[in-house]
N, C-alpha and C positions, 0 to 999 in steps of 0.2 A: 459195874460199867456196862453201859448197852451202847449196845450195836445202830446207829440212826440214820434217817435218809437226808437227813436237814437240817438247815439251820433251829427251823421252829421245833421242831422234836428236841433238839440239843437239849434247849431251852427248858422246855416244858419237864425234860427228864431229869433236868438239874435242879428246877425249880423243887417237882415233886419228891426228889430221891435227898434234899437237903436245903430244904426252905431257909431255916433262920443260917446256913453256914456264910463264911467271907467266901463272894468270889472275887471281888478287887478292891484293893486297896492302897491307898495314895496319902502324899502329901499335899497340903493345900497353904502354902507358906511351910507354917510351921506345927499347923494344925493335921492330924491323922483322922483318914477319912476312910468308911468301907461302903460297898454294897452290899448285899445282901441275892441270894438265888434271887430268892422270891422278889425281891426289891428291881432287881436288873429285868426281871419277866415285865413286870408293873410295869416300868420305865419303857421298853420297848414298847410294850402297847399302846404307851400314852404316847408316845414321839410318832410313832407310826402312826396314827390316827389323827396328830394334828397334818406331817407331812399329805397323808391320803386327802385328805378333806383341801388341802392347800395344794392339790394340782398336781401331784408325785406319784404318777397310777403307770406302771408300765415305763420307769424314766427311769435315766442316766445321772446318777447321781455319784458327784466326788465327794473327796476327802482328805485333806492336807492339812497335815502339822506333825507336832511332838506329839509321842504316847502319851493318852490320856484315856480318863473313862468313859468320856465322851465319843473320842473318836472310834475308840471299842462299837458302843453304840449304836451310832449314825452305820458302822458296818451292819451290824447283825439286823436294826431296824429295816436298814436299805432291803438286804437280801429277805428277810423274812414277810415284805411288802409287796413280793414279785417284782422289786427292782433293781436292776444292775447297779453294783459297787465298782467306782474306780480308786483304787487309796493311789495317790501320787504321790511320788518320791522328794519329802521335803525339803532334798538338797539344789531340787531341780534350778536353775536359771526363771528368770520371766517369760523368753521364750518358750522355753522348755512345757513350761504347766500351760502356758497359753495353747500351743499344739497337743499337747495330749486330749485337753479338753475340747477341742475341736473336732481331734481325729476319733474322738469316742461319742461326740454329739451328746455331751454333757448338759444336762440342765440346771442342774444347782450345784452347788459347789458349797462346801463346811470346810472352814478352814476355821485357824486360831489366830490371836493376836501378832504373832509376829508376820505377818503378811496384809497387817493394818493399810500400809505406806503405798503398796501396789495395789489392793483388792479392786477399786474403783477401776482402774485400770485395766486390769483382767477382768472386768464384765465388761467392759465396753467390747474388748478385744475380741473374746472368745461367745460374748453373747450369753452369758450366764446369771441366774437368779445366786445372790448368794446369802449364807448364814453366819455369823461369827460363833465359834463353839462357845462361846461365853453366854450367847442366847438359848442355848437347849434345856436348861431347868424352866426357866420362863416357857419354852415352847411345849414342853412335858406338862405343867398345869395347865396350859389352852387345850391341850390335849385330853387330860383328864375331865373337863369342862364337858367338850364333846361327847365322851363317853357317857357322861350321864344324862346325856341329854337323849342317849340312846344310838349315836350316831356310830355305830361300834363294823359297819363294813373292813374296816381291815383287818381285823380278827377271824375273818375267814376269807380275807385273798388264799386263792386254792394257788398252791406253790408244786410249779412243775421241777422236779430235783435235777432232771437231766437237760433244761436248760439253761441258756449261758447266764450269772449271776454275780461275774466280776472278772473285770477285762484292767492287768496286770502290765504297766510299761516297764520290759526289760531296760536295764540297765548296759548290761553287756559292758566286754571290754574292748569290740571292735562292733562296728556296723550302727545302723540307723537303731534305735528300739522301736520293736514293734510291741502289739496288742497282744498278750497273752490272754485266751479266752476258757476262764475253768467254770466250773459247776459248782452249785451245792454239795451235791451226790459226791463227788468226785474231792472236794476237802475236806469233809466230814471222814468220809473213806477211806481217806488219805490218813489223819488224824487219829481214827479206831485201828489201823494196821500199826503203826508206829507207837500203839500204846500199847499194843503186844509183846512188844519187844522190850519199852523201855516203863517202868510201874513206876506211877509220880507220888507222892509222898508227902503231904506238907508246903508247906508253902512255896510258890516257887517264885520267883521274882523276873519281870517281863524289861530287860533292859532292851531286845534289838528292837531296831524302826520296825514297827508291824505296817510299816507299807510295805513289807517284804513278805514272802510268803514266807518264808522257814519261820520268821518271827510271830508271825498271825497263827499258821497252822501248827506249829509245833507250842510256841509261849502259852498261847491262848487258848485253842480249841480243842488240843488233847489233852490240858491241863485240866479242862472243866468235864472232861469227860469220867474225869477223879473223882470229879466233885472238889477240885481244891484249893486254895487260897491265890489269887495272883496279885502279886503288889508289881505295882505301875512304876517303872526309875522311867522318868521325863527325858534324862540326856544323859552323855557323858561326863559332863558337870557336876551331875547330882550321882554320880554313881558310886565312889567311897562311902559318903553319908548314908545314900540308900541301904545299902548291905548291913553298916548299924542299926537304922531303926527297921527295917524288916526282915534280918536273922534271917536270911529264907537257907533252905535246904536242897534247893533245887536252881539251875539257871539252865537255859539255852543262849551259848555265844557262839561265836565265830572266831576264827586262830586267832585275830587281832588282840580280842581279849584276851583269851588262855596266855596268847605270848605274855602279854604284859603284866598279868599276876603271878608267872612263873619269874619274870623280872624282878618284881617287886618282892617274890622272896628270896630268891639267890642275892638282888640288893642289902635289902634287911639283914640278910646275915652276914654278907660280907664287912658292912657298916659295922658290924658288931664286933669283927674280927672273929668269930666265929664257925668258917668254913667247915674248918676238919672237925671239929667239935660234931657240928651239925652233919657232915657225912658221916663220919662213924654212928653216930644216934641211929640212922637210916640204915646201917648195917647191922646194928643189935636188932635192928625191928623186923627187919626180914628173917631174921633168924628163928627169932623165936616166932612170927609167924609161919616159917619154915613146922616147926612143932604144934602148931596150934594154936600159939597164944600172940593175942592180937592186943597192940597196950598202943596203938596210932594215936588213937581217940584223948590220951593222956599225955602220951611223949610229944604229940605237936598242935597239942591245944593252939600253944601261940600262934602258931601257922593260919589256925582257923579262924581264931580270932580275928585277927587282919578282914576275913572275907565273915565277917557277923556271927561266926561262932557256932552257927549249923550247918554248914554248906555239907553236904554228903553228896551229892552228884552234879557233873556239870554234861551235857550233853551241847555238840561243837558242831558245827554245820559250815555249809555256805564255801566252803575252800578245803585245800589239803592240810592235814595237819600232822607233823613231825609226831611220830610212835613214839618220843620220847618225851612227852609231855604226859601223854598217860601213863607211862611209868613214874615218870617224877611224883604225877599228883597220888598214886595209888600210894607211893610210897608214904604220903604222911594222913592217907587216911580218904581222901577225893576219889571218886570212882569216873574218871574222864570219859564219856565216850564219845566216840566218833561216829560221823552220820552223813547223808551221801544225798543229795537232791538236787532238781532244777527246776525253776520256776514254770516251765511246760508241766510238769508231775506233781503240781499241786502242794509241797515239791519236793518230799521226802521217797527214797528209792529203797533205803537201806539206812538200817541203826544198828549199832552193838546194843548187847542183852545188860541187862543187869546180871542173868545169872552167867553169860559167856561172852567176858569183852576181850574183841580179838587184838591186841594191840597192832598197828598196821594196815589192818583191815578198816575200812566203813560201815561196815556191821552186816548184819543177815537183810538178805532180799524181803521187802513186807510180802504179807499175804496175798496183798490184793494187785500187786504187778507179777508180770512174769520179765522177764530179761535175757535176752540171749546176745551174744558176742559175734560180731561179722568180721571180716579181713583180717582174720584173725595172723598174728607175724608167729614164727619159730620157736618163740617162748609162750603161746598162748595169748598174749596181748592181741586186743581189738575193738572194735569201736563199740557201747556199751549201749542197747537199745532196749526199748520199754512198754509193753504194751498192758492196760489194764484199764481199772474204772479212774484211776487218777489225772492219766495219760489227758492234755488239753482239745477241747475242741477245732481247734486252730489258732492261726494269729488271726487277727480282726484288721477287716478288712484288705486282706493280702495273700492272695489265694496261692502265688506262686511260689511263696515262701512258705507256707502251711505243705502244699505238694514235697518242695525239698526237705522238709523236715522229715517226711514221712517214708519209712521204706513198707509199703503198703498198710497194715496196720499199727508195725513196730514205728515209733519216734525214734529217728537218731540222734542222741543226747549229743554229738560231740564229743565227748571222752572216751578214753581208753582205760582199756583195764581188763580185769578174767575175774571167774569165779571159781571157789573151789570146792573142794565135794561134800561142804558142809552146808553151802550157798550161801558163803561170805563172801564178798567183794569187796575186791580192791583194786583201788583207779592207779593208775600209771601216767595218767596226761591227757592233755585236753589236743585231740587231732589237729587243729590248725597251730597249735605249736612243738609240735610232733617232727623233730628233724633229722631228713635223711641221705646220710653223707655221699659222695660220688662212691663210694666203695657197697653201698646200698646197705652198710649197718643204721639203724633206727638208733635215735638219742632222744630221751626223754627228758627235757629240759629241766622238768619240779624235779626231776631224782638229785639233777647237780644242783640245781638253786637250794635244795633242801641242805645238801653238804655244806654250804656256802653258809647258807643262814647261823649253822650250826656255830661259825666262829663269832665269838662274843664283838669284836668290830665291825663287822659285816649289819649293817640295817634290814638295806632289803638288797634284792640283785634277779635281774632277767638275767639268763640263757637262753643264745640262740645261735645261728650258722652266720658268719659273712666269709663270703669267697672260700666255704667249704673248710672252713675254720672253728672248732667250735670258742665261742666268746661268750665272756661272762660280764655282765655290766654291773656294776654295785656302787650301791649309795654307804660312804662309809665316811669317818672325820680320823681315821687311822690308814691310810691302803698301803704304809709299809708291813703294818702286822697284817695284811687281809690278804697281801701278796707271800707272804712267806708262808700262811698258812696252808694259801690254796696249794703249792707246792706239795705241801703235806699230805694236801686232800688226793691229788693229785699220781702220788706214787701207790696208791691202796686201788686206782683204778686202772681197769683194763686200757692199754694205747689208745684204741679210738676212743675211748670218752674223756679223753684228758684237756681238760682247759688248756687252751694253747694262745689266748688271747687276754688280756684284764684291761678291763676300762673302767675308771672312777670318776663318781661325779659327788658333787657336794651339795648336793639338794636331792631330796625324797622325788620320785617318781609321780607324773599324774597318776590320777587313777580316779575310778568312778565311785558313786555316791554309797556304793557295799564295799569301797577301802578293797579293789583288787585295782592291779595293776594296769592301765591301757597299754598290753603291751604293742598296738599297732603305733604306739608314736616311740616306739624303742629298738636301736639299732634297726637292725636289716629288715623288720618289720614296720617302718616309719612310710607312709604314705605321701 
């Protein structure tokens, strides 16, 4: 693995260190498709040469749809052409992609077929050249054309790494979204830190939207830093299927997932009548791992099976995630780990090791951030800040909010949390939902929402304060069992943090296009 300042180095080093290897591979119906290093190099240079030739020098160029190999791409082309990548969040509204594309001064726009119905529409609106991703093989031979005609200038756009190279619409769960502005230098960096910590292996399988960063820099760019396989799942749709036909070893999700395949086994077995069976199983396995002898790999093949039959690591991002899911999955043989970032940092901060996963934890600080804790409360809690080469340029176009972000060098993330003296970290809450009673003790709302989830009725559930009250709001199709439970929960906690309030509702929660919760439209938080 090398150390790179850019896109085009990536590239070149992948090409050279594993020419004939798969770097992606997909389904096309029902047809299996790959590239090749050397293949994706060619392809770049051919697309980039048609774009350069056709007016793309120094421009703002999007991108919207499903994972694909294409939209891969149209990214690494963009940026290794000296020009700015915007990927937009596919879930967006019409509105939504029209402003972005405006507030970024957008000039072409690659989208795929499902945004057939509007596209016409959205160039009028926003003033945009655009391309259907269905057109880019076609545009890679006009491209190849050019090249031999000699016409080969984009093959030495000189690429400045510490300028800006893709400008990133948060999502958030409160506020306008603004322009996240990162680097080359500064993802790539982001990418060889985090491969530090976590060594990829095999094939690994790219399910999250890569218009996200965790999903582009961690699915993508520290996988190829392996040199290793990445098969493309399109959607949630295709994702059982996908895990059979491409066996991967490896995933990066978010709790949404993990929750539901932890679902789908404790289902399985319960379906089977099976429970105590299956817990006792899990206690012989500990044991004798206890003495050395590890039999996971045999005793729950079946398990594995389910998720394609090689899954040996999942690495979780994007949210908090219950310490007990990496116990459950170690237990039958899954190595969970946890990992800690925000789309200003490019956006990984912190990942557990392969060789040291702290369950609880978010894993060891990278190399390439430093982090230190401010206001900090009585137990070491405090607000968790970031400075390094990952750390964002700014938000774009918005200099006043770029200012508040910043406590002179340090970003402040928003969340809370401490480090401990191994320089593991671990979050405790995100400050604006951070609540503090008239008697001035601090409650940490995910600590009770975490308890809450824990009961098998409970869906989802905010905590928060009304009238100095702490209340729990929960989506459940049970709330006499979610109400006895809580009781439960209840007497294990200290006086002030005891839910003293329960509100149910029978419908799931809005929430934005990364599946978190808006809690500003919930209880005493509602605008």
């Amino acid at each position: 693995m090398k150390n790179v300042d850019n896109f085009k180095e990536l590239v070149e080093y992948c090409a050279a260190e594993k020419p004939d290897g798969a770097v992606f591979q997909w389904l096309d119906g029902n047809d299996f498709k790959q590239k090749t290093y050397s293949e994706f190099k060619s392809d770049i240079e051919a697309f980039g040469t048609y774009l350069y030739y056709n007016g793309m020098k120094k421009a703002r160029i999007a991108v919207i749809g499903e994972n694909s190999y294409e939209w891969i791409l149209t990214y690494y082309t963009t940026v290794i052409g000296g020009n700015v990548i915007i990927p937009i969040d596919r879930d967006l509204t019409f509105e939504s992609i029209v402003n972005v594309l405006k507030d970024s001064r957008a000039k072409l726009l690659i989208y795929t077929d499902h945004y057939n119905r509007i596209i016409d529409d959205i160039k009028k609106s926003a003033g945009v050249k655009a391309i259907n991703i269905s057109e880019i093989p076609a545009l890679i031979d006009e491209g190849r054309k050019l090249l031999a005609k000699n016409k080969d200038k984009y093959l030495s756009v000189n690429i400045d790494k510490d300028a800006l190279s893709t400008i990133i619409y948060t999502s958030g769960t409160t506020g306008t979204p603004k322009g996240v502005m990162l680097n080359q230098y500064g993802i790539v960096q982001n990418a060889y830190a985090a491969a530090q910590n976590v060594h990829i292996y095999g094939t690994s399988m790219l399910v999250l939207p890569i218009h996200h960063t965790f999903g582009f820099t961690a699915g993508v760019v520290a996988v190829m830093l392996f040199c290793q396989p990445i098969a493309i799942s399109k959607s949630l749709r295709t994702f059982t299927g996908d895990l059979k036909v491409f066996k991967p070893e490896n995933m990066f999700l978010v709790p949404m997932f993990v929750e539901a395949m932890y679902k789908k086994v404790i289902k399985t077995v319960e379906d089977k009548k099976m429970s105590k069976a299956f817990n006792a199983l899990i206690k012989t396995s500990n044991a004798l791992r206890k003495i050395g002898i590890d039999r996971r790999g045999k005793l729950f093949s079946s398990v594995r099976d389910a998720f394609g039959g090689n899954l040996s690591t999942i690495i979780s991002g994007g949210a908090a995630l219950d310490p007990r899911y990496c116990k459950y999955f170690d237990d039958f043989g899954i190595t969970l780990l946890n990992g800690y970032g925000i789309t200003e940092c490019s956006p990984i901060l912190a990942v557990n090791c392969n060789s040291k996963n702290k369950f609880g934890s978010v894993g060891r600080i990278l190399d390439n951030v430093d982090i230190r804790i401010i206001d900090e409360d009585e137990n070491g809690n405090g607000e968790i800040c970031a400075r390094g080469s990952s750390v964002m340029l700014g938000y774009y176009n918005n200099k006043q909010a770029t200012l508040d972000a910043f406590d002179g060098d340090w970003f402040k993330t928003g969340d809370l949390g401490y480090v401990d003296d191994e320089n593991y970290l671990y979050i405790s809450g995100r400050r604006k939902n951070l609540i503090i009673l008239d008697n001035g003790k601090n409650i940490y709302p995910e600590e009770l929402e975490e308890l809450i989830l824990r009961i098998p009725a409970a869906i989802e559930a905010v905590v928060y304060s009304e009238n100095d009250v702490i209340t729990a709001e929960i989506y459940t199709e049970d709330p006499a069992a979610v109400q006895l439970a809580v009781k439960g929960i209840n007497r294990s906690l200290p006086v002030y943090k005891r839910i003293r309030n329960l509100k149910f509702r029978s419908m799931e929660f809005e929430k934005t296009t990364t599946k978190k919760i808006k809690r500003n439209l919930v209880g005493a938080g509602k605008n």
